[in-house]
HTML snippet that shows the backbone in 3Dmol.js (N, CA, C, O; Angstrom):
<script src="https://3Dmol.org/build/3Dmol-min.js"></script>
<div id="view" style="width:600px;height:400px;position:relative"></div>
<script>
const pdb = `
ATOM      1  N   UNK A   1      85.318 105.855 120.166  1.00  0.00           N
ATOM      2  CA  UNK A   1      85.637 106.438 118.876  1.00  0.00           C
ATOM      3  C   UNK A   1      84.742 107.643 118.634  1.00  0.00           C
ATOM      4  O   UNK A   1      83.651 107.766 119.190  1.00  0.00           O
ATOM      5  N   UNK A   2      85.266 108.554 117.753  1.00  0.00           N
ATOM      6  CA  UNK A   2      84.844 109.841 117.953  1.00  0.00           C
ATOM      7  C   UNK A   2      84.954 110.161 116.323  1.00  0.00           C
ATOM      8  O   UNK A   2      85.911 109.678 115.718  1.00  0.00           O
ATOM      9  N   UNK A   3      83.980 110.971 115.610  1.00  0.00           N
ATOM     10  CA  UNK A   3      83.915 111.620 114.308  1.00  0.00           C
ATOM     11  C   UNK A   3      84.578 112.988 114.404  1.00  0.00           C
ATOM     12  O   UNK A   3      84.051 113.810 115.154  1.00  0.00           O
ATOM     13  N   UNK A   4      85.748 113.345 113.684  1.00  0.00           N
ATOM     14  CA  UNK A   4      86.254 114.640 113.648  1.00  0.00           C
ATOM     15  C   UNK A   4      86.172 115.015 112.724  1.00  0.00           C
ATOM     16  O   UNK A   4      86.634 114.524 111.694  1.00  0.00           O
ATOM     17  N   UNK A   5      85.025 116.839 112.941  1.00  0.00           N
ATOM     18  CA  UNK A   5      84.588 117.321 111.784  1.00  0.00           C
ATOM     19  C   UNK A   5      85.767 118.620 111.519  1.00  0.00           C
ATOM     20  O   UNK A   5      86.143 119.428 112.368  1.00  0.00           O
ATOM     21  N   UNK A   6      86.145 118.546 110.274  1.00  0.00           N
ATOM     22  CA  UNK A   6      87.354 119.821 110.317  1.00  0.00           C
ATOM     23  C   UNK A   6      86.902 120.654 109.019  1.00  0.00           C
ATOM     24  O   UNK A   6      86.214 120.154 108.130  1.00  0.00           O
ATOM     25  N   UNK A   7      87.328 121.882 109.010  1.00  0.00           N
ATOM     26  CA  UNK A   7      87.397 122.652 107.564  1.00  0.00           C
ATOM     27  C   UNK A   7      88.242 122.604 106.836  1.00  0.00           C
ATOM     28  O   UNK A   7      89.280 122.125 107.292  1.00  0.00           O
ATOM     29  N   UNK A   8      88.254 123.008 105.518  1.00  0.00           N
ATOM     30  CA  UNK A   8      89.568 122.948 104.742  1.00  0.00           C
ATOM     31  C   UNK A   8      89.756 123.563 103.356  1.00  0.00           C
ATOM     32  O   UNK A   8      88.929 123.221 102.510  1.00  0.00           O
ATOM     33  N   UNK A   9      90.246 124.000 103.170  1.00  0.00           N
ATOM     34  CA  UNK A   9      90.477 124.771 101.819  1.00  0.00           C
ATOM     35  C   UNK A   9      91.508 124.334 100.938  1.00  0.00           C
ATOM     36  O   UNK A   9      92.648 124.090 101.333  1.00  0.00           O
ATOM     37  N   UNK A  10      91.061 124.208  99.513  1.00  0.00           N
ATOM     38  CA  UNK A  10      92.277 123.540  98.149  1.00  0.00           C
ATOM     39  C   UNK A  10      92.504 124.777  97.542  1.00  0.00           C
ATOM     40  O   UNK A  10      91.633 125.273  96.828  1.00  0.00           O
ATOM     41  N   UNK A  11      93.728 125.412  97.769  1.00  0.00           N
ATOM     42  CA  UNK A  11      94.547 126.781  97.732  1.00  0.00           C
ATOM     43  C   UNK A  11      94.322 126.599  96.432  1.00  0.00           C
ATOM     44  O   UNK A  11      93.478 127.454  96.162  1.00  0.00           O
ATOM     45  N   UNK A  12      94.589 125.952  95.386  1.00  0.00           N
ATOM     46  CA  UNK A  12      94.616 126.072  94.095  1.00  0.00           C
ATOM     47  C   UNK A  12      93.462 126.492  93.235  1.00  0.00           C
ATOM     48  O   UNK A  12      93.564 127.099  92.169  1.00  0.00           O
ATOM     49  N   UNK A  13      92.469 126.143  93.754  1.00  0.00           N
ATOM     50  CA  UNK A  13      91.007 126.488  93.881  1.00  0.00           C
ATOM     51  C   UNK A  13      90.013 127.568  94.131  1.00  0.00           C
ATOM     52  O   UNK A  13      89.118 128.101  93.475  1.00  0.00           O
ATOM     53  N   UNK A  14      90.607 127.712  95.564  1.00  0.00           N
ATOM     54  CA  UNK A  14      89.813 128.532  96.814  1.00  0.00           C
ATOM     55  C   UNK A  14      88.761 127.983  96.794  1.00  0.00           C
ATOM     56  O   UNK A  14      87.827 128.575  96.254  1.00  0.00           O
ATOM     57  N   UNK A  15      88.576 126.858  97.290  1.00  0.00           N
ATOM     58  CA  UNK A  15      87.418 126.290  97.541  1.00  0.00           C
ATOM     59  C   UNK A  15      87.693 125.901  98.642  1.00  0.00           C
ATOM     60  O   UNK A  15      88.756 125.352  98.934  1.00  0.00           O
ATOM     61  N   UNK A  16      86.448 126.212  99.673  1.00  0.00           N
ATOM     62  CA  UNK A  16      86.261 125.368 101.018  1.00  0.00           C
ATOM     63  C   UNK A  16      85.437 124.329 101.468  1.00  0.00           C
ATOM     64  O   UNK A  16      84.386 124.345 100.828  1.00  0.00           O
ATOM     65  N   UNK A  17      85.466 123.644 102.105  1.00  0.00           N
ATOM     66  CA  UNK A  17      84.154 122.641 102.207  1.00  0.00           C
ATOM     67  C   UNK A  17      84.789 121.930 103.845  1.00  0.00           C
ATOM     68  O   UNK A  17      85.760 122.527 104.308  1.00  0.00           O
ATOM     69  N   UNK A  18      84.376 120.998 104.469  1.00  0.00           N
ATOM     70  CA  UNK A  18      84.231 120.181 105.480  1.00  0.00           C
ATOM     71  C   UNK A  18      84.282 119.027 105.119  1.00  0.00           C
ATOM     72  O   UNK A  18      83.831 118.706 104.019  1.00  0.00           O
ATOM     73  N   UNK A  19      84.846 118.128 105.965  1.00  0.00           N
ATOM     74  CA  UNK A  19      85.772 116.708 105.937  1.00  0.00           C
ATOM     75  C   UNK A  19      85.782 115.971 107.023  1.00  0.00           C
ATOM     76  O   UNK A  19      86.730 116.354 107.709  1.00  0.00           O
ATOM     77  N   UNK A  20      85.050 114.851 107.692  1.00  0.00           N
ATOM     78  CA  UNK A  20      85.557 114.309 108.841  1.00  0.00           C
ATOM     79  C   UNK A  20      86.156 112.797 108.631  1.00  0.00           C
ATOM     80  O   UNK A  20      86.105 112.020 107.677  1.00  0.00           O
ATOM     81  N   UNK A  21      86.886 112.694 110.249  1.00  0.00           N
ATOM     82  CA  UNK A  21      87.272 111.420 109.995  1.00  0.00           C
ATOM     83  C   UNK A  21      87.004 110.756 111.394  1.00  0.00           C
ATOM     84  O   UNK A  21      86.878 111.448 112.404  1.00  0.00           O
ATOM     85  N   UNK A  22      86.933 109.569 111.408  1.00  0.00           N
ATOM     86  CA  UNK A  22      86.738 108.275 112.614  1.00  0.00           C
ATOM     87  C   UNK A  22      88.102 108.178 112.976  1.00  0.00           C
ATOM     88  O   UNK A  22      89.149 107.979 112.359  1.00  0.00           O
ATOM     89  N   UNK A  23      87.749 108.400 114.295  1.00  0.00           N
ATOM     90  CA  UNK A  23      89.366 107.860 114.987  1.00  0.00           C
ATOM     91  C   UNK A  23      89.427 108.079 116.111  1.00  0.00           C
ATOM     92  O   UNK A  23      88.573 108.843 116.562  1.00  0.00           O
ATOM     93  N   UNK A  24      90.589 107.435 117.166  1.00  0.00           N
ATOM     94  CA  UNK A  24      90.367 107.729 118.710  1.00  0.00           C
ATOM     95  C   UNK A  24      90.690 108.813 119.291  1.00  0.00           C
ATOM     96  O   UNK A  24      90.460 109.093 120.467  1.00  0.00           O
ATOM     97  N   UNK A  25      91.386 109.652 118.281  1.00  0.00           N
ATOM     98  CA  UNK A  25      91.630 110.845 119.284  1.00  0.00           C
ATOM     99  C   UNK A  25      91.825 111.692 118.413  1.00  0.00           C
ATOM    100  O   UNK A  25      91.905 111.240 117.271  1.00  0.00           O
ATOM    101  N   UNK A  26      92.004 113.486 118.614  1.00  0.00           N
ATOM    102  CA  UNK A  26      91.719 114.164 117.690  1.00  0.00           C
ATOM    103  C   UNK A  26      93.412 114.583 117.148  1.00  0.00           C
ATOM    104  O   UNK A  26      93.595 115.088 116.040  1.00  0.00           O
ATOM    105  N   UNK A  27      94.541 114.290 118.093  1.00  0.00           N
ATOM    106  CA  UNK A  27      95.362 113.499 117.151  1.00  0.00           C
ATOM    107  C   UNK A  27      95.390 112.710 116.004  1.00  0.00           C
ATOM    108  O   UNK A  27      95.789 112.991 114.874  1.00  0.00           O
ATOM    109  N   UNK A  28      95.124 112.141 116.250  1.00  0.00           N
ATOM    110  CA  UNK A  28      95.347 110.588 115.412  1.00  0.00           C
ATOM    111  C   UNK A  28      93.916 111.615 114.313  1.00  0.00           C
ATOM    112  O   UNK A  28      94.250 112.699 113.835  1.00  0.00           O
ATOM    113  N   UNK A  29      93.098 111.311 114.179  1.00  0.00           N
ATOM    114  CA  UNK A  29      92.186 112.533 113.042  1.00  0.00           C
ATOM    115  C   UNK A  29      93.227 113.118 112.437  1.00  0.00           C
ATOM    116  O   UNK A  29      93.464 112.959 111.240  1.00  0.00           O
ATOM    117  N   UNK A  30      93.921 113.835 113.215  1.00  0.00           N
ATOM    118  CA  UNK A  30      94.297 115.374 112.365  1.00  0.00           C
ATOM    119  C   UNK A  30      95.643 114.934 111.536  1.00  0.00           C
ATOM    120  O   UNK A  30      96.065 115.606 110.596  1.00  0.00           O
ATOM    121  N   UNK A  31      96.337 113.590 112.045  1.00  0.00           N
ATOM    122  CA  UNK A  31      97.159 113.210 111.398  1.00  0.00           C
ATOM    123  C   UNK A  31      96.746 112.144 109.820  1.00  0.00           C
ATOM    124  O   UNK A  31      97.343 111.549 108.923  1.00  0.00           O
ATOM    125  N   UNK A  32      95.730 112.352 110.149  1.00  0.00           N
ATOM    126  CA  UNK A  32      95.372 111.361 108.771  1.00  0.00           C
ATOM    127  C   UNK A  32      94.133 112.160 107.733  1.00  0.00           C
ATOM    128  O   UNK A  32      93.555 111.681 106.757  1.00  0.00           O
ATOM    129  N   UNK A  33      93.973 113.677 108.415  1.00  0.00           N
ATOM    130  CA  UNK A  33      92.472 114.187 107.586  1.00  0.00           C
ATOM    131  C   UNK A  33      93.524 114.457 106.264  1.00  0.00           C
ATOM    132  O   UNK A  33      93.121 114.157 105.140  1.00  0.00           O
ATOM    133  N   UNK A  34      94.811 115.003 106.440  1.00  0.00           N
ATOM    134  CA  UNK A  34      95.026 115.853 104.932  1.00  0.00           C
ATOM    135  C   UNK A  34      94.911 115.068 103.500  1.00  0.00           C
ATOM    136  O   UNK A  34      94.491 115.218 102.352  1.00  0.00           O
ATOM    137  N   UNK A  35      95.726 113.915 104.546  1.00  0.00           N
ATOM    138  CA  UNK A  35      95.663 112.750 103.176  1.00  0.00           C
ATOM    139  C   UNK A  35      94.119 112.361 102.614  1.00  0.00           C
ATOM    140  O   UNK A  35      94.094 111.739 101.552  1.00  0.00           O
ATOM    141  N   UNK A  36      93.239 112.581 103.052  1.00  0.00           N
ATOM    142  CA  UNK A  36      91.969 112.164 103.028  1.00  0.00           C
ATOM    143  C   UNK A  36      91.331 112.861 102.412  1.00  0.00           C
ATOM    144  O   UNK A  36      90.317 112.536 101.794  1.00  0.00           O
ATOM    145  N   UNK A  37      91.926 114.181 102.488  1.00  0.00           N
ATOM    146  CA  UNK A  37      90.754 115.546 101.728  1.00  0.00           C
ATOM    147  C   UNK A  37      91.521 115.577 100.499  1.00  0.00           C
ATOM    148  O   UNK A  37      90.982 115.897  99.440  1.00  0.00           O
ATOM    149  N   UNK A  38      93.172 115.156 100.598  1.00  0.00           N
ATOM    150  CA  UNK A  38      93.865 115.610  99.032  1.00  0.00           C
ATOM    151  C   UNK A  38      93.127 114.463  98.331  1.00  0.00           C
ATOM    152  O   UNK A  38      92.691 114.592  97.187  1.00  0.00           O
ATOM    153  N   UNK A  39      92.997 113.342  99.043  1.00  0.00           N
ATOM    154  CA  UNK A  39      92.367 112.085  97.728  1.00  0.00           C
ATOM    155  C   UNK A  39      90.850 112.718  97.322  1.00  0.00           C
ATOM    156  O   UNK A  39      90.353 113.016  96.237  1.00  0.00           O
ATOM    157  N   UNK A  40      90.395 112.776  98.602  1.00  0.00           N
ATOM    158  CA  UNK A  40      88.715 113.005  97.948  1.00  0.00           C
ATOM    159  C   UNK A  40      88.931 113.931  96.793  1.00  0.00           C
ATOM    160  O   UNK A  40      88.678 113.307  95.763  1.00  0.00           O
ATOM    161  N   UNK A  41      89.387 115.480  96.468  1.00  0.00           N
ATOM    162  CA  UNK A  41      89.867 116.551  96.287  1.00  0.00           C
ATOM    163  C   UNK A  41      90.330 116.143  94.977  1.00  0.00           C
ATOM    164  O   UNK A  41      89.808 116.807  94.082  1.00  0.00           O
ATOM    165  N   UNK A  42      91.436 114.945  94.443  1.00  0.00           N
ATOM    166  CA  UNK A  42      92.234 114.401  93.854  1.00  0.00           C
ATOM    167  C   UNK A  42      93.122 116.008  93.848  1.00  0.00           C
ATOM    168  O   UNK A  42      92.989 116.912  93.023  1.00  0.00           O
ATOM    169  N   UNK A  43      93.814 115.978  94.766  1.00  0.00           N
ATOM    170  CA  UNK A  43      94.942 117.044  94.612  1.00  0.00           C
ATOM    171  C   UNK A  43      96.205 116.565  95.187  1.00  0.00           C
ATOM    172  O   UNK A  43      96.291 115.530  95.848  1.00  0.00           O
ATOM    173  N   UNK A  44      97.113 117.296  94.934  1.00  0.00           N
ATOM    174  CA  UNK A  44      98.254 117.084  96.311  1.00  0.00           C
ATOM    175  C   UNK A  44      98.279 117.550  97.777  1.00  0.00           C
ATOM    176  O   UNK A  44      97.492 118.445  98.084  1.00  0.00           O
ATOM    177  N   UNK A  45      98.940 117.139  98.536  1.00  0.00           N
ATOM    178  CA  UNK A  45      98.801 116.856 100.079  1.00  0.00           C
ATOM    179  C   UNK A  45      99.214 118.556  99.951  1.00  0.00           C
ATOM    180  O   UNK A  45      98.993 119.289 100.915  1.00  0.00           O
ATOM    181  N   UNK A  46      99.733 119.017  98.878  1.00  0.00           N
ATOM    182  CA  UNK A  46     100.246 120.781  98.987  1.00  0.00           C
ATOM    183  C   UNK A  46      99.599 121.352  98.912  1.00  0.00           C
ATOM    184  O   UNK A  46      99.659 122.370  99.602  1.00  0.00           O
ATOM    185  N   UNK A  47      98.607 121.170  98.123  1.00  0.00           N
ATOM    186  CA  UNK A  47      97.155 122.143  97.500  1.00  0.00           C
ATOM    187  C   UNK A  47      96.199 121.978  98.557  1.00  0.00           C
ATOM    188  O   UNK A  47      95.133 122.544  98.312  1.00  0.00           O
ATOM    189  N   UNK A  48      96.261 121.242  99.902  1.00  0.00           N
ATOM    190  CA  UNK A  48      95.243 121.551 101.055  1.00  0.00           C
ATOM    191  C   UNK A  48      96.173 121.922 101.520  1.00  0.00           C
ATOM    192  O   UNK A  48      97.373 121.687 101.379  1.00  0.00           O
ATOM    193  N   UNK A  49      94.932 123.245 102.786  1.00  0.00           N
ATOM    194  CA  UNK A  49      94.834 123.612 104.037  1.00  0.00           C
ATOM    195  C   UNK A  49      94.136 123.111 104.758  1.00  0.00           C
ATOM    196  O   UNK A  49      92.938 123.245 104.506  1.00  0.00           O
ATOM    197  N   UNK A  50      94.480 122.391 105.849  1.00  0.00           N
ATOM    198  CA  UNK A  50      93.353 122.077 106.829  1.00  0.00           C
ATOM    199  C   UNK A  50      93.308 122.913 107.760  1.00  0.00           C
ATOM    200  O   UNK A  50      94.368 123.415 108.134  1.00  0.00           O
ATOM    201  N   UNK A  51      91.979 123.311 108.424  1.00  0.00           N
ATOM    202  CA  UNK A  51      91.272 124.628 109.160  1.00  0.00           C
ATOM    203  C   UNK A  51      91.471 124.085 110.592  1.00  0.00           C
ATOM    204  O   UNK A  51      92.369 123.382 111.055  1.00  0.00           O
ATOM    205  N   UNK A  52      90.082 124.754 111.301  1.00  0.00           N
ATOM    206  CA  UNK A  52      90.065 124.404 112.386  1.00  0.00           C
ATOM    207  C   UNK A  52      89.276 123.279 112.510  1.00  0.00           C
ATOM    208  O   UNK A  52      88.852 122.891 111.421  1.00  0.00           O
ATOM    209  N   UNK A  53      88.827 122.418 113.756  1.00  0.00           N
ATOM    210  CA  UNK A  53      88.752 121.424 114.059  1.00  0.00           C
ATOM    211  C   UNK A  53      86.968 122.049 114.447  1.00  0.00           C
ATOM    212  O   UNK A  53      86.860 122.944 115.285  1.00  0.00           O
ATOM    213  N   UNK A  54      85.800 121.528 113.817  1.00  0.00           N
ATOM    214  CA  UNK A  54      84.727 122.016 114.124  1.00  0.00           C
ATOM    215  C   UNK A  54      83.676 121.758 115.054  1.00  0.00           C
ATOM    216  O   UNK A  54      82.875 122.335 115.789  1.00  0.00           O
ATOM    217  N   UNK A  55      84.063 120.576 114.669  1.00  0.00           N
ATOM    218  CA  UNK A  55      83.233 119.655 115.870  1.00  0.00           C
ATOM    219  C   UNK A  55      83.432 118.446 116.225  1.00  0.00           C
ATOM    220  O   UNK A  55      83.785 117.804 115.236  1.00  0.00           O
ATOM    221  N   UNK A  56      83.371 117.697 117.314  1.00  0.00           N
ATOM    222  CA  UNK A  56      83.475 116.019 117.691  1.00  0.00           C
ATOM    223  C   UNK A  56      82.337 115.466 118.098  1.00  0.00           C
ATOM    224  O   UNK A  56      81.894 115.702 119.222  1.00  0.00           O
ATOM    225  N   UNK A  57      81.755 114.701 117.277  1.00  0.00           N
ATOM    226  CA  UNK A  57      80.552 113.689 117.067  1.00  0.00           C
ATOM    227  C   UNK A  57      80.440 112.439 117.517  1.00  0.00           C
ATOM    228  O   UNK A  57      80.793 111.630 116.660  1.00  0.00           O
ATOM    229  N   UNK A  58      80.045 111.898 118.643  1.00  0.00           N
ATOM    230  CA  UNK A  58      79.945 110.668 119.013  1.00  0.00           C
ATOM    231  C   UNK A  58      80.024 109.760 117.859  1.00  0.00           C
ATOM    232  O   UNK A  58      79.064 110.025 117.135  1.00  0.00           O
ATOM    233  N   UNK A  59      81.158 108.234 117.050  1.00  0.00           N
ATOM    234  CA  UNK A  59      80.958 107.564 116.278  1.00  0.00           C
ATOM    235  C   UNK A  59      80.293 106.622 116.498  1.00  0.00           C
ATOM    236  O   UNK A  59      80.949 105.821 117.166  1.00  0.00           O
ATOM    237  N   UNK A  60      78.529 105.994 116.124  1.00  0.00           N
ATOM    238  CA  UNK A  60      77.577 105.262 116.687  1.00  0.00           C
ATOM    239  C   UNK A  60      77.756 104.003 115.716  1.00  0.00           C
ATOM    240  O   UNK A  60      78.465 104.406 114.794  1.00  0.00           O
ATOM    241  N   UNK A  61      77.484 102.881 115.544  1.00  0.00           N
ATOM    242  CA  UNK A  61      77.522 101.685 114.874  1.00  0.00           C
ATOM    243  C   UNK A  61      76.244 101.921 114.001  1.00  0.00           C
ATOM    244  O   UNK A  61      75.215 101.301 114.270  1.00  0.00           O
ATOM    245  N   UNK A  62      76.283 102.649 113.147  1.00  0.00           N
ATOM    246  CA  UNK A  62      75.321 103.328 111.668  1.00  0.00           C
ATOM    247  C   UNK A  62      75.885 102.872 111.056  1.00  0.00           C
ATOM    248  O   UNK A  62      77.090 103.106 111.153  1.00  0.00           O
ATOM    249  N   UNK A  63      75.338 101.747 109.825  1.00  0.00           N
ATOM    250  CA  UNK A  63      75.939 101.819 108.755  1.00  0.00           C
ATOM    251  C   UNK A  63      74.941 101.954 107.512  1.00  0.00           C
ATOM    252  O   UNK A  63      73.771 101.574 107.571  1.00  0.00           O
ATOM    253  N   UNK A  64      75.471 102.483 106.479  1.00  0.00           N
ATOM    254  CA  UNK A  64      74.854 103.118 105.483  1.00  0.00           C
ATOM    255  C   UNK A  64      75.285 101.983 104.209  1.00  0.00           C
ATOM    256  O   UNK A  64      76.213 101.243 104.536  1.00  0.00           O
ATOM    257  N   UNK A  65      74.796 101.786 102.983  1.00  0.00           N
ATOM    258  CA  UNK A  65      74.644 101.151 102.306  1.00  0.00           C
ATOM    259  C   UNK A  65      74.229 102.416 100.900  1.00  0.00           C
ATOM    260  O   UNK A  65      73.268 103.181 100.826  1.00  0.00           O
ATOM    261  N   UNK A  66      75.143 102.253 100.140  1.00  0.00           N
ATOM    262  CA  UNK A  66      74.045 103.310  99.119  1.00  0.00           C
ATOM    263  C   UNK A  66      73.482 102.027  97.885  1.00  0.00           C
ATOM    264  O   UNK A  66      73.847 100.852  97.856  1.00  0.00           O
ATOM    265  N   UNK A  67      72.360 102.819  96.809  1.00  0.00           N
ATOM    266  CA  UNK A  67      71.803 102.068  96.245  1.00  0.00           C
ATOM    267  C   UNK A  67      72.012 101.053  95.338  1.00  0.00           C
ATOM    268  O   UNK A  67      71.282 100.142  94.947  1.00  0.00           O
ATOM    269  N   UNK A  68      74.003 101.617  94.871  1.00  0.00           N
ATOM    270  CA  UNK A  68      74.527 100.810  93.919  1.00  0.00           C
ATOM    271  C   UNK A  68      74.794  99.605  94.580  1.00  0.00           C
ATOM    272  O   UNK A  68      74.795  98.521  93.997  1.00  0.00           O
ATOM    273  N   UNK A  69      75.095  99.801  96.163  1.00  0.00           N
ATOM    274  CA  UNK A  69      75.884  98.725  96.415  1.00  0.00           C
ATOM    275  C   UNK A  69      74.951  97.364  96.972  1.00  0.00           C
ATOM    276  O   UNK A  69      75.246  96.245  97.392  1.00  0.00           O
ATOM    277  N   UNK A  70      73.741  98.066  96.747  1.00  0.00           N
ATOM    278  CA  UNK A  70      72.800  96.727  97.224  1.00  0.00           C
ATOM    279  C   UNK A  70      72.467  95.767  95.915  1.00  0.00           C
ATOM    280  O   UNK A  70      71.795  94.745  96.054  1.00  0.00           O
TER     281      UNK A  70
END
`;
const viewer = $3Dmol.createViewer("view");
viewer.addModel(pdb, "pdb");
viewer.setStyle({}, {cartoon: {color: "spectrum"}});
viewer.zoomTo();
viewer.render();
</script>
């Protein structure tokens, strides 16, 4: 498993920022980042662009915990 880091821009906005996702291939990523950035985003799947593909990050068994949830 592999972290796919991508760019992306909310046209309605013009705002850009970076987005990755866990997955086995950079298929399977690119088919599931838009939905992922319109939720984070709370926009529609119309109001993103997804960019280019920036980087692929080994996915390591890290897990994070933030403070609320302890």
């Amino acid at each position: 498993m592999n972290r796919y880091l991508f760019q992306y821009e909310v046209l309605s906005l013009k705002k850009e920022g970076e987005f990755s996702v866990v997955a086995q291939s950079e298929e399977e990523a690119a088919s599931q980042i838009l939905e992922r950035v319109a939720d984070i985003e709370f926009t529609d799947e119309d109001d993103v662009k997804i960019g280019k593909l920036i980087k692929v990050i080994e996915a390591k068994d890290h897990y994070y915990e933030c403070e609320g949830c302890t």
